[in-house]
N, C-alpha and C positions, 0 to 999 in steps of 0.2 A: 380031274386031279384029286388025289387022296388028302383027306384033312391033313396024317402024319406025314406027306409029303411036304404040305404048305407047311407046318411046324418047322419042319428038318431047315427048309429051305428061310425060312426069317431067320434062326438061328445061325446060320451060314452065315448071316451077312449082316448079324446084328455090330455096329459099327464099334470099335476099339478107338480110340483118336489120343494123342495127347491132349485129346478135348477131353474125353471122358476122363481123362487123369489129372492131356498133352493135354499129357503127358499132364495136371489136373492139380497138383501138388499147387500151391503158390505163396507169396510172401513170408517171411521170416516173424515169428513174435517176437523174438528175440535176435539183438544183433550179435553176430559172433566176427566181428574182422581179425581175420587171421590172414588172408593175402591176400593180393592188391585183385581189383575185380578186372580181368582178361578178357577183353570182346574184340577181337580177331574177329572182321567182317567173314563167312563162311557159306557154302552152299553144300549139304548134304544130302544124296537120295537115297533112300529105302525098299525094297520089295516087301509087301505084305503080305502074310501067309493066313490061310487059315486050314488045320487040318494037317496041316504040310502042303496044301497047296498054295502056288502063286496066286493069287485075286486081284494085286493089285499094284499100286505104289504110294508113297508117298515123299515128302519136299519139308526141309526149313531150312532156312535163308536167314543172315544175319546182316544186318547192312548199316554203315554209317549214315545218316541222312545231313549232320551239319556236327559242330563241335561238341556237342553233349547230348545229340540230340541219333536215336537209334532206330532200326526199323526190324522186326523177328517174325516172320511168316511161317505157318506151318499151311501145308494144303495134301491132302488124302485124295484117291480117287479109287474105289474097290468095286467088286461087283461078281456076285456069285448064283449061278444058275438065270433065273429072271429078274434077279433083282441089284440094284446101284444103291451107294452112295460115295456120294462126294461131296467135301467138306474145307472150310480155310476159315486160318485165323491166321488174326493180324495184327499186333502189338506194336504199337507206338509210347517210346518211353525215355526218360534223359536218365544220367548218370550224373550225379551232387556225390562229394564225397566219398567216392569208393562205394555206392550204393545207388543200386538201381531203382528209380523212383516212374511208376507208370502211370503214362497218360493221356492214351485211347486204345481201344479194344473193339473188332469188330469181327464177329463171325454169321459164316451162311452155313447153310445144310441145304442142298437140295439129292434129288432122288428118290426110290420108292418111301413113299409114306408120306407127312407131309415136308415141305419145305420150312426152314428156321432160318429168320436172321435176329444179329441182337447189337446194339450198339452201347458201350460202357465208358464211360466218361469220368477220370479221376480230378477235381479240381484241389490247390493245395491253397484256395484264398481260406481266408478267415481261420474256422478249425478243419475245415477241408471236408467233400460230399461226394459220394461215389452218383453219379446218376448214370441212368440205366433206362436206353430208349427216352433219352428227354427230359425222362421224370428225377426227382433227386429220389432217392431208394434208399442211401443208409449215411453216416459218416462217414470220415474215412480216417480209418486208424492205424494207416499203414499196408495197407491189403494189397497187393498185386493183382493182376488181371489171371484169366486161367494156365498161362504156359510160361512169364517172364521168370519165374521161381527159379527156371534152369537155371538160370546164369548165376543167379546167387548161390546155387547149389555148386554148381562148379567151384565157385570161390569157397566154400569149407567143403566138400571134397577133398581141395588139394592143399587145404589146412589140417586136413587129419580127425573132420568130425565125424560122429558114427551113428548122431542122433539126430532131427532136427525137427523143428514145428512149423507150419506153413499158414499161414490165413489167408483166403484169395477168395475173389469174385469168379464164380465158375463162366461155364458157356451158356446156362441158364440163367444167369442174371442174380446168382443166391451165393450167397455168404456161406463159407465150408472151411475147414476145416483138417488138413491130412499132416499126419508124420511120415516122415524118412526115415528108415534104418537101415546101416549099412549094411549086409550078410554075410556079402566073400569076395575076393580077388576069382576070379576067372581068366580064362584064356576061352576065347570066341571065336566057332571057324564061322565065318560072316560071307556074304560075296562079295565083302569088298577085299574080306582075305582073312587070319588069323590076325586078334589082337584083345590084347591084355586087358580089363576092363574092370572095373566094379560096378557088385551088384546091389541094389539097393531094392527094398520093398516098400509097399505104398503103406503105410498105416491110417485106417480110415473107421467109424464106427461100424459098419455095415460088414458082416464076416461072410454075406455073400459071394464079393467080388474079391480077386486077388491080382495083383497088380508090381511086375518087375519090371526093374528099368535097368539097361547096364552104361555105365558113360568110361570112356577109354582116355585115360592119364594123357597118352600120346597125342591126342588129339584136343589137348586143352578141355578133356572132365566132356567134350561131347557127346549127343546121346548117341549111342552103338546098337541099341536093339530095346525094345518096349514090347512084353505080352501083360494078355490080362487074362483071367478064369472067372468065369460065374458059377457057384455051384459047381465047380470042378472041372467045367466045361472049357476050353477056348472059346475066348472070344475073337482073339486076334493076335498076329507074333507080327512084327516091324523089325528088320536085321538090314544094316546098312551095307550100302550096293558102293554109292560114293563117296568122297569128300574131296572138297576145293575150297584151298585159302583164296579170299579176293581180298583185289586191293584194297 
């Protein structure tokens, strides 16, 4: 096999997630309530593209687990030419206030290259400690896990906001960083069908990677489709297949 073939082919499969974002944005520096926070238990699926081709799918799952207590799953499975990956996260988090407060996070990686798992741990005793794999790692000053951001996002979406700042604990276990900004209204032909959406881009220090997300008014600000570009590249396009309200 040719070196530029192995190239070609790591490339292909280099993995997109709302992990590496997943969607990667998270927690608010600032609070903006503008309307009441909506979590309509939900299950949505995805086809994931890369190239314009199919490679894969992906999942996220929104679940009540007791009275203020929530459960937000994402899980990926891709795989292009000889090579995999598959991926889940897992957020566990309660609801105080009209605001989403997280409090366990746990993701795996396995497939070509090595395998990752990471456990993050929010505690709100005292002034509060993100620990991370066991260890306490940082304070905690409000941070979100890597993917709970949605939800807050959704609630100033459908407030009318067009700017926003996120501080969150990645899937590395590292303290980041990203802006929101809104772009445009679209209309999305999707396979779950045509629908109406906004577009939002990831703002991040690194002018490498680029990163859109669309989430559809109709379906309570959900996400509808996630690509990313490195160097101009695709990395990966997610364009929702399903949606199902659960009880």
């Amino acid at each position: 096999m040719s070196k530029n073939y192995q190239n070609l082919a790591m490339r292909a499969i280099k993995p997109f997630s709302l992990c590496a974002l997943v969607l990667t944005l998270t927690a608010p520096v600032q609070t903006l309530n503008a309307e009441e926070l909506n979590l309509q238990p939900y299950k949505a699926s995805y086809t994931a593209y890369k190239w314009g081709d199919d490679v894969g799918e992906a999942n996220i799952e929104l679940s009540k687990l007791n009275e203020n207590q929530y459960s937000l799953i994402y899980t990926s499975k891709v795989s292009k030419f000889f090579l995999s990956d598959k991926r889940s996260e897992h957020s566990i988090f309660l609801v105080h206030d009209n605001e989403v407060v997280p409090s366990q996070y746990f993701y795996t990686r396995t497939g070509t290259g090595p395998d990752k798992e990471l456990k993050v741990s929010f505690s709100s005793e005292g002034k509060g400690a993100i620990s991370v794999d066991g260890n306490q790692a940082f304070e905690w000053n409000g941070e979100y896990d890597n993917q709970i951001y949605r939800l807050d996002l959704a609630k100033q979406l459908a407030g009318g906001k067009k700017s926003l700042t996120y501080d969150f604990v990645n899937y590395r276990g590292e303290l980041r960083q990203y802006g929101v900004e809104v772009i445009a209204d679209e209309t999305l032909a999707l396979p779950f069908g045509s629908i109406e959406a906004v577009k939002v881009k990831l703002i991040r220090d690194s002018k490498k990677r680029e990163t859109f997300a669309w989430f559809a008014p109709s379906l309570n600000y959900a996400l509808v489709r996630l690509q990313q570009f490195k160097e101009g590249d695709e990395q990966g396009d997610i364009k929702l297949k399903s949606f199902e309200i659960l009880e």
